[in-house]
N, C-alpha and C positions, 0 to 999 in steps of 0.2 A: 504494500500500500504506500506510493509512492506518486512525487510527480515527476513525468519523463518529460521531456526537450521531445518533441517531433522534429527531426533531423528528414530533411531530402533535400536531392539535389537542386540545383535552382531551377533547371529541366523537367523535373518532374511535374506532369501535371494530375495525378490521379488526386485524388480525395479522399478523405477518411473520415470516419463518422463514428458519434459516440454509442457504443455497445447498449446502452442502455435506455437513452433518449432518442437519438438518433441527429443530434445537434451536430455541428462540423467543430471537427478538431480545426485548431488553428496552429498554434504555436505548441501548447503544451497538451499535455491529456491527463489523467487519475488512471494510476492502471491497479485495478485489485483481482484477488484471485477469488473466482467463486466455482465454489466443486471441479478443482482443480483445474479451471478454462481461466487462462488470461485474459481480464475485461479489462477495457481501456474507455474514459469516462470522461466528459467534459468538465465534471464538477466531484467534489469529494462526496458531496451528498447524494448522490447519484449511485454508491454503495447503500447505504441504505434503503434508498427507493430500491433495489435493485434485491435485494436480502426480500422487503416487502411485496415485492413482484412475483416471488417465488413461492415466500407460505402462502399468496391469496393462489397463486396455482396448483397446488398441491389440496386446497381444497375443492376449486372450482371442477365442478364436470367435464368429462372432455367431447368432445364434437359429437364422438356417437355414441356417447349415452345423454345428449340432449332432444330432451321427447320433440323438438321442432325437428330437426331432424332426422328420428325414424319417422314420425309423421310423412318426409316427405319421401321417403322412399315406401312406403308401406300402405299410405292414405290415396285412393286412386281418385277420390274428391279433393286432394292438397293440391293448389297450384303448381305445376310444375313450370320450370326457366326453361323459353323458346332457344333454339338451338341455332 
């Protein structure tokens, strides 16, 4: 949990964006380690949001045990998206 210097060449034109927000790195970034994947942050608080992203995930349902979508493979009165 540190802050690093974003180093490129002056050539370089790609972009880099914050792991967490999705803000543009500029100069520096917050890089912390969450379940052993190097995150790289525009802001220090951005660990914490980021810590909070994960218990509300870990209890939220996932895609397909939400009843809106077996509804829509299952319900032949659900609207289906024209193709």
């Amino acid at each position: 949990m540190s802050w690093v210097e974003l180093r490129k060449p002056w050539h370089d034109t790609s972009v880099d964006y914050c792991d967490v927000c999705g803000n543009l790195l500029i100069h520096e970034y917050w890089e912390f380690n969450a379940g052993g994947e190097i995150m790289r942050a525009c802001r220090e608080d951005d660990e914490q949001l980021w810590a909070r992203l994960e218990t509300f995930r870990a209890t939220y349902p996932s895609t397909t045990e939400n009843s809106i979508y077996r509804a829509r493979l299952t319900d032949t009165k659900f609207p289906q998206a024209k193709e």
